[in-house]
N, CA, C and O atoms as a GROMACS GRO file, in nm:
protein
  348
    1UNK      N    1  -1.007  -0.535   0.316
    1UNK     CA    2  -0.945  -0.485   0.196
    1UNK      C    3  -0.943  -0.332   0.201
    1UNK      O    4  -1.039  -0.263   0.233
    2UNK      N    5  -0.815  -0.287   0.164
    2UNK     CA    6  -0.850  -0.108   0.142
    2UNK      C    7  -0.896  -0.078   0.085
    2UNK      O    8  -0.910  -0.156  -0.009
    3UNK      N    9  -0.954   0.028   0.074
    3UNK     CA   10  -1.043   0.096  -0.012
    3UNK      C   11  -0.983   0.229  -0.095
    3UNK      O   12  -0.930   0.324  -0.036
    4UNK      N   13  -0.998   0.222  -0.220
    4UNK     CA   14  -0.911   0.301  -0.327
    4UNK      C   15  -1.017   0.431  -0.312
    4UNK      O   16  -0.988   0.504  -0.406
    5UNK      N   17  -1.081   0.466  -0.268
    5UNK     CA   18  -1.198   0.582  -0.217
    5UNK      C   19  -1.125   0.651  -0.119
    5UNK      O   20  -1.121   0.772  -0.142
    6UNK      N   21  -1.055   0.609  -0.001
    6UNK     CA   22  -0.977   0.646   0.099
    6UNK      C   23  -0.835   0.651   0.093
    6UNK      O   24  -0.764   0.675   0.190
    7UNK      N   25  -0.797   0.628  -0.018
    7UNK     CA   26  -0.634   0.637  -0.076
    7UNK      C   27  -0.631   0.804  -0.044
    7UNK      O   28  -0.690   0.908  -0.071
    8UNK      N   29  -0.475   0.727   0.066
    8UNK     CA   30  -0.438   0.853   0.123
    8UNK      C   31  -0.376   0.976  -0.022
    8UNK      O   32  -0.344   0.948  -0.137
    9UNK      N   33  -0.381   1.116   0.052
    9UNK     CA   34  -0.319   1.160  -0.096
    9UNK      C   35  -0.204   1.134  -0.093
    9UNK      O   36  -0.181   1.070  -0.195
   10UNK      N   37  -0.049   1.154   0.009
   10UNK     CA   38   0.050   1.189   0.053
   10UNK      C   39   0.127   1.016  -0.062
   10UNK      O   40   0.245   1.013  -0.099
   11UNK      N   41   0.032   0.904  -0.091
   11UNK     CA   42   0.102   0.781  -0.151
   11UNK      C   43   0.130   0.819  -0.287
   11UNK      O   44   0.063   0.892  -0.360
   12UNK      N   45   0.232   0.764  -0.308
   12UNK     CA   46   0.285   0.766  -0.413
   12UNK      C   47   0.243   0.712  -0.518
   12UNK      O   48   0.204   0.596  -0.526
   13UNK      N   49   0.252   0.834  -0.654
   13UNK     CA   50   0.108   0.762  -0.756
   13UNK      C   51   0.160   0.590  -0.811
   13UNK      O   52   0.271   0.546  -0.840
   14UNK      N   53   0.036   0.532  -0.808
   14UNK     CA   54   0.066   0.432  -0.898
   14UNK      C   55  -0.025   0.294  -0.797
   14UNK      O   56  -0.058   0.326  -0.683
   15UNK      N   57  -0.054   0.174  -0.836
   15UNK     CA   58  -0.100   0.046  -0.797
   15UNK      C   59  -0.109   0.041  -0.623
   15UNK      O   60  -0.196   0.007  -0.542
   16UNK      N   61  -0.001   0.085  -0.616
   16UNK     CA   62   0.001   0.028  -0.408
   16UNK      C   63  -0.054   0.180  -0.350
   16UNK      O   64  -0.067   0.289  -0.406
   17UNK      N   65  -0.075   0.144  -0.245
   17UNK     CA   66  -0.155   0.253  -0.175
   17UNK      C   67  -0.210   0.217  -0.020
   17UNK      O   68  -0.265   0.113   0.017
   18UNK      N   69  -0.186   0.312   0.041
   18UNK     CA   70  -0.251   0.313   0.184
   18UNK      C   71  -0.398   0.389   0.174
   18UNK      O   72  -0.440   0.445   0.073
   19UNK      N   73  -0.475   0.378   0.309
   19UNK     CA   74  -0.590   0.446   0.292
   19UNK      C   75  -0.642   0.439   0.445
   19UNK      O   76  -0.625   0.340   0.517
   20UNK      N   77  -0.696   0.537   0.478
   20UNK     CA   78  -0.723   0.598   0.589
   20UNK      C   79  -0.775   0.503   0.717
   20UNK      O   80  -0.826   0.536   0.824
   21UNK      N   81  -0.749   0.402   0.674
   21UNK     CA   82  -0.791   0.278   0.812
   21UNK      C   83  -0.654   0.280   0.866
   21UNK      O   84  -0.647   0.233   0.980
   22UNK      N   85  -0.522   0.329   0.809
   22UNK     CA   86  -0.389   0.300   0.913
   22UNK      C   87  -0.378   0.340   1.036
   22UNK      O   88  -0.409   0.453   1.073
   23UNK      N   89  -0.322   0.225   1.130
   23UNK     CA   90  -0.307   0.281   1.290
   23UNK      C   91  -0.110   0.302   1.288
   23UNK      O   92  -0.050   0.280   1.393
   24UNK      N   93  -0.047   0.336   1.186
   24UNK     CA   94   0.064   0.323   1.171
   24UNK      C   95   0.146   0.185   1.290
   24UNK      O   96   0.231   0.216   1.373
   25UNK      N   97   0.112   0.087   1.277
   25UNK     CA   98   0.159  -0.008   1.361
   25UNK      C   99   0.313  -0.059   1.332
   25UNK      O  100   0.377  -0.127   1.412
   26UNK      N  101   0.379   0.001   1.158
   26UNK     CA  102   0.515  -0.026   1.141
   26UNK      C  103   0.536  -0.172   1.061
   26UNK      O  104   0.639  -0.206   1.002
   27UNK      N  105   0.378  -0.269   1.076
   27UNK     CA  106   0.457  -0.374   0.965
   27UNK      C  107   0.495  -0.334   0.823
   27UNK      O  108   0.603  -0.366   0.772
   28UNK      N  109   0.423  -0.279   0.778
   28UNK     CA  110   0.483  -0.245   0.628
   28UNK      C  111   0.603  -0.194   0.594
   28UNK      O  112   0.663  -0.218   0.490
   29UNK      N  113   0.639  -0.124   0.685
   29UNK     CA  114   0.784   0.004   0.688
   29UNK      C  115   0.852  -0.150   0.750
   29UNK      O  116   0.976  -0.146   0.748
   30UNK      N  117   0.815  -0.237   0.786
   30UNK     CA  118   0.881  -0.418   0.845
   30UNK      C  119   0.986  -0.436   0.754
   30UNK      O  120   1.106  -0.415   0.742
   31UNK      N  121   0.823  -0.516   0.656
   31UNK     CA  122   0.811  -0.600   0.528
   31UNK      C  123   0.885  -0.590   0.393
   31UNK      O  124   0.952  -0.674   0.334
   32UNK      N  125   0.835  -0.398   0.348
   32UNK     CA  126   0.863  -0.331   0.277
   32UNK      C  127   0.935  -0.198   0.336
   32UNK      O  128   0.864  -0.100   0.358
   33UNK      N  129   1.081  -0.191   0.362
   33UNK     CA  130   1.121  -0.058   0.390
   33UNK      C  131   1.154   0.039   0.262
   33UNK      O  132   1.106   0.149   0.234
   34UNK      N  133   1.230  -0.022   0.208
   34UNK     CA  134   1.213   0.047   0.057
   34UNK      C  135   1.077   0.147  -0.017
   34UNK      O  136   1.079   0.254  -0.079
   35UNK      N  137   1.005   0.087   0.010
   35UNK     CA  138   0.914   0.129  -0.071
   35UNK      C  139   0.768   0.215   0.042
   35UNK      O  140   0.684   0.294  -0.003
   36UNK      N  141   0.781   0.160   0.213
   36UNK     CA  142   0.678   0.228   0.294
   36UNK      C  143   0.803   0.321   0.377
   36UNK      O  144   0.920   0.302   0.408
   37UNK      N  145   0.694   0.440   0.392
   37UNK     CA  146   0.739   0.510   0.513
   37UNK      C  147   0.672   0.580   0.608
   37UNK      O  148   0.550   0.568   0.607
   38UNK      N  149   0.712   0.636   0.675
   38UNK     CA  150   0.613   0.718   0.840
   38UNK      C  151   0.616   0.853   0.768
   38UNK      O  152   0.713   0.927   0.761
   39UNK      N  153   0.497   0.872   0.718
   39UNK     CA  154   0.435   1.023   0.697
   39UNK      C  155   0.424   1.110   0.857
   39UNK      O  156   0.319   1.106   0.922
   40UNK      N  157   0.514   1.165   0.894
   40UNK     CA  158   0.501   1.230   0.998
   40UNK      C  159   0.424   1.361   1.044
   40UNK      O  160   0.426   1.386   1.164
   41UNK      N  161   0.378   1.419   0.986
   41UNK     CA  162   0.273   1.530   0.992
   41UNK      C  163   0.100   1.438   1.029
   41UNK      O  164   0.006   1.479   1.096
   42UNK      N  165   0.113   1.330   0.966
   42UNK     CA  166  -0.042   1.229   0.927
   42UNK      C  167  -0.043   1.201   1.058
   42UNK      O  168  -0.125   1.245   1.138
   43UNK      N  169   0.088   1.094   1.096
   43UNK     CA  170   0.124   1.048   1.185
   43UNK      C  171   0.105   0.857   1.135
   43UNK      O  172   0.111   0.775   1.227
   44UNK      N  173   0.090   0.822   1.033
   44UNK     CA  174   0.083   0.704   0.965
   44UNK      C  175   0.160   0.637   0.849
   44UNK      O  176   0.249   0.714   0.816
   45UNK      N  177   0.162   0.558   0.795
   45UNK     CA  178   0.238   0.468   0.690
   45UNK      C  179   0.167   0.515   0.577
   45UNK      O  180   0.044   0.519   0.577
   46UNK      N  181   0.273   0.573   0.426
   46UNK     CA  182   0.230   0.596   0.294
   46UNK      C  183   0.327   0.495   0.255
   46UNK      O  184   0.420   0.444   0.318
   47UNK      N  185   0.268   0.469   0.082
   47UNK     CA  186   0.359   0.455  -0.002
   47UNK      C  187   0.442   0.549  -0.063
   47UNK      O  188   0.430   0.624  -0.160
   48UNK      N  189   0.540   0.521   0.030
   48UNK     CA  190   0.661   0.652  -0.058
   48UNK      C  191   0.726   0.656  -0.177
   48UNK      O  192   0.773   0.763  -0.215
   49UNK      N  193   0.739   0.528  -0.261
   49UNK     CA  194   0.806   0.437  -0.353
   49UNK      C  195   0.706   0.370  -0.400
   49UNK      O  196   0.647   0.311  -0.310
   50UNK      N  197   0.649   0.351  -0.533
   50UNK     CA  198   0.609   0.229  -0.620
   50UNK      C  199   0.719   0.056  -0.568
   50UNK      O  200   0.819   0.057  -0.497
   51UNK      N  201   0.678  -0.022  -0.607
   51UNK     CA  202   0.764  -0.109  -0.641
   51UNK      C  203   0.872  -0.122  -0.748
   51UNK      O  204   0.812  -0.107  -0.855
   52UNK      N  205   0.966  -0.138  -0.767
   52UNK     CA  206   1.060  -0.115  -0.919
   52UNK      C  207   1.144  -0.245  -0.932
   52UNK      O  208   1.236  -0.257  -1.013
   53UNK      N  209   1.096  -0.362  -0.823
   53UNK     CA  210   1.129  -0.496  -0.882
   53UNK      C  211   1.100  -0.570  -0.848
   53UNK      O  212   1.075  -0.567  -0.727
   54UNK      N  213   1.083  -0.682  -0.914
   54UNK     CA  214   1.001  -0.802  -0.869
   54UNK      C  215   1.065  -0.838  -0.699
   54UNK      O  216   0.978  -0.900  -0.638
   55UNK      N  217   1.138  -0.824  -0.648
   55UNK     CA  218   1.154  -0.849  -0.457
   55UNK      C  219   1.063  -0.746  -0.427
   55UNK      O  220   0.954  -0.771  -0.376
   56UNK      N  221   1.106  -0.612  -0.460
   56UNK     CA  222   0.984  -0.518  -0.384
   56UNK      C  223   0.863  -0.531  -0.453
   56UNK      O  224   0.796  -0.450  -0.388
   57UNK      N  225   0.795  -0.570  -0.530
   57UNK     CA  226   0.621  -0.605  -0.536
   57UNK      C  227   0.586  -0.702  -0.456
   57UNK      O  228   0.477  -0.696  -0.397
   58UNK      N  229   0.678  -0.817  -0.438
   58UNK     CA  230   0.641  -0.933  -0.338
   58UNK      C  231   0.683  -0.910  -0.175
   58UNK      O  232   0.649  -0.984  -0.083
   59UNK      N  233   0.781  -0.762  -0.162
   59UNK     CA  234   0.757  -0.727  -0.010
   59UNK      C  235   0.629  -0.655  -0.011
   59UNK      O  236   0.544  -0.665   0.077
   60UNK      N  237   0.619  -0.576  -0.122
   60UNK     CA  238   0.461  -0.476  -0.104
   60UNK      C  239   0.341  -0.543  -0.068
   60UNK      O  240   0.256  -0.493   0.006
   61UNK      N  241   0.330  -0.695  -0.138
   61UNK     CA  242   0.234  -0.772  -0.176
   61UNK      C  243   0.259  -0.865  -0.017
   61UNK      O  244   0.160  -0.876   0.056
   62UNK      N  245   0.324  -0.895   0.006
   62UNK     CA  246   0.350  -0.902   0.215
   62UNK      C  247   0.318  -0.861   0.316
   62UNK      O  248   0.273  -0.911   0.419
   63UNK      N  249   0.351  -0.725   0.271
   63UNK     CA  250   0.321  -0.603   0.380
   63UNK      C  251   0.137  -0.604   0.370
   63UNK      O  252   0.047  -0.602   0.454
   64UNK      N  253   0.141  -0.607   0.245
   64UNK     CA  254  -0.045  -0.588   0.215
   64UNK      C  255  -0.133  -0.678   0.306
   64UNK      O  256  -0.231  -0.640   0.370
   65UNK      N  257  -0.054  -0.870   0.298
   65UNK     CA  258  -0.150  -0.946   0.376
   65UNK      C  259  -0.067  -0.936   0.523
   65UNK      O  260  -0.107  -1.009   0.613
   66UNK      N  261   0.016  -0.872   0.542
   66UNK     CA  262   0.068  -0.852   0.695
   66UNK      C  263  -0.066  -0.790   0.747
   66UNK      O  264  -0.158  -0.852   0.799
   67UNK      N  265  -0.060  -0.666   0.725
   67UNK     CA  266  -0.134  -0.546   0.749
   67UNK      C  267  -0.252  -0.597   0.880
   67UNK      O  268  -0.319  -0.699   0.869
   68UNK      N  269  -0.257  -0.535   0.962
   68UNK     CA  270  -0.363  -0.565   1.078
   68UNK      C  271  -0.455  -0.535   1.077
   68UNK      O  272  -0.534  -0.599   1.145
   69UNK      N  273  -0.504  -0.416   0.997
   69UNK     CA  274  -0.601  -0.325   0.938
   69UNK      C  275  -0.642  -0.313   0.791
   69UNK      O  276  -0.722  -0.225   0.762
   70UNK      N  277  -0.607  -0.374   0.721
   70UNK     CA  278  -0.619  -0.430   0.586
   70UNK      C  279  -0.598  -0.243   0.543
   70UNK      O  280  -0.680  -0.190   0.467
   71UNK      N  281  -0.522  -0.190   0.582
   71UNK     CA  282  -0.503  -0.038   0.507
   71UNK      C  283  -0.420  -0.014   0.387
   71UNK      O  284  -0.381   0.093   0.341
   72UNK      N  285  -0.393  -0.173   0.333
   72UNK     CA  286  -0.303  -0.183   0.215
   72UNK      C  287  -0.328  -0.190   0.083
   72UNK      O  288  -0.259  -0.289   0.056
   73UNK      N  289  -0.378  -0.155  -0.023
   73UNK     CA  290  -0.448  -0.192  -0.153
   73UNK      C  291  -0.339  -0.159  -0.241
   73UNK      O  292  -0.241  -0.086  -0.231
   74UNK      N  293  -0.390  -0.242  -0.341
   74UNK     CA  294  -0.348  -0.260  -0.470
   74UNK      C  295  -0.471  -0.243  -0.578
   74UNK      O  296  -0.570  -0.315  -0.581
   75UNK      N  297  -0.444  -0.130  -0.666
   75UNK     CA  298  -0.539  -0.113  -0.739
   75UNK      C  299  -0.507  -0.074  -0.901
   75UNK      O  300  -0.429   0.021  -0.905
   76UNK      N  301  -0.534  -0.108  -0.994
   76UNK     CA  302  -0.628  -0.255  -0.967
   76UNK      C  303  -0.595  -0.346  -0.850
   76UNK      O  304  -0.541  -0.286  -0.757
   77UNK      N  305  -0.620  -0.506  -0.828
   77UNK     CA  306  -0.566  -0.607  -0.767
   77UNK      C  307  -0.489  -0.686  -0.858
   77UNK      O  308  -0.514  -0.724  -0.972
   78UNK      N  309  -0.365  -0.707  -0.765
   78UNK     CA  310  -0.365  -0.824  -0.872
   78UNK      C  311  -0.428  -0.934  -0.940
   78UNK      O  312  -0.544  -0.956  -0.905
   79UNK      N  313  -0.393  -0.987  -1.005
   79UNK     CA  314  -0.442  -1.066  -1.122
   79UNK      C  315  -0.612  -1.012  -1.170
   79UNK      O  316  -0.719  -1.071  -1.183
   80UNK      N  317  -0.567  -0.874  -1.187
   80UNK     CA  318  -0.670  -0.837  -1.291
   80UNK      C  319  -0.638  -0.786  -1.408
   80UNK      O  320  -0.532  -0.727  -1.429
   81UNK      N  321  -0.738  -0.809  -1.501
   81UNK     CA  322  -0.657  -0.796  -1.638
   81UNK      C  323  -0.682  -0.688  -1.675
   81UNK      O  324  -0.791  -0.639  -1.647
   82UNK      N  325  -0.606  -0.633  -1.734
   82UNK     CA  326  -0.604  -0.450  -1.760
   82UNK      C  327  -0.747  -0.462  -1.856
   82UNK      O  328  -0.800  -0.544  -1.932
   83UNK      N  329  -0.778  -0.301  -1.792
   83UNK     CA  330  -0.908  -0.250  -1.855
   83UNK      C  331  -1.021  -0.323  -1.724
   83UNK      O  332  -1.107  -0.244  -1.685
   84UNK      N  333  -1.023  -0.422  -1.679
   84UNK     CA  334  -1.146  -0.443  -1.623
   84UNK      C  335  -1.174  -0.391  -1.463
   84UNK      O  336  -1.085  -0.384  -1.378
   85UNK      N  337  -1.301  -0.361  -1.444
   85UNK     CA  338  -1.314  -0.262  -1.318
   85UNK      C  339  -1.298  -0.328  -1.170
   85UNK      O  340  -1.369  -0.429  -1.165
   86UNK      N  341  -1.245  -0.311  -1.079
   86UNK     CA  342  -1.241  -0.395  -0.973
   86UNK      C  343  -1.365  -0.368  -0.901
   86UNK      O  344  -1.448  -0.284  -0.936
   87UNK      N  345  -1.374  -0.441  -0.802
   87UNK     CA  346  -1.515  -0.519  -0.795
   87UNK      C  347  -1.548  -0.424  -0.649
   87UNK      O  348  -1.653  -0.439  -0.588
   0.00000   0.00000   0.00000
């Protein structure tokens, strides 16, 4: 699981997020092109884009269990109910 401690800065604010375990391997920029891209200075995958519709949360939410390196989080997680702290 990623870790919201290591949320890169360069992602775009909001729920999805990369974090410093990426080996930029390209599934996410796959899964989700819309919404991932190649931070080229890092040399790795950010969230460049939130999700803004239900297809792209369920490519985001793809790309997340694609991921080879689990460098994908969602934070909160889903199905947590607002206000409560993730675990």
């Amino acid at each position: 699981m990623a870790d919201p401690a290591a949320r890169l800065q360069p992602n775009a604010p909001g729920p999805f997020f990369v974090d410093d375990a990426c080996i930029d391997c390209d599934v996410c920029r796959i899964a989700a092109p819309d919404n991932f891209a190649r931070h080229e200075e890092l040399g790795i995958s950010i969230v460049a884009r939130q999700p803004a519709t239900e297809e792209e949360l369920a490519q985001c939410r793809d790309a997340m269990q694609e991921c080879p390196v689990d460098a994908i989080g969602e934070d909160p997680p889903a199905g947590t109910p607002a206000g409560t702290p993730a675990a």
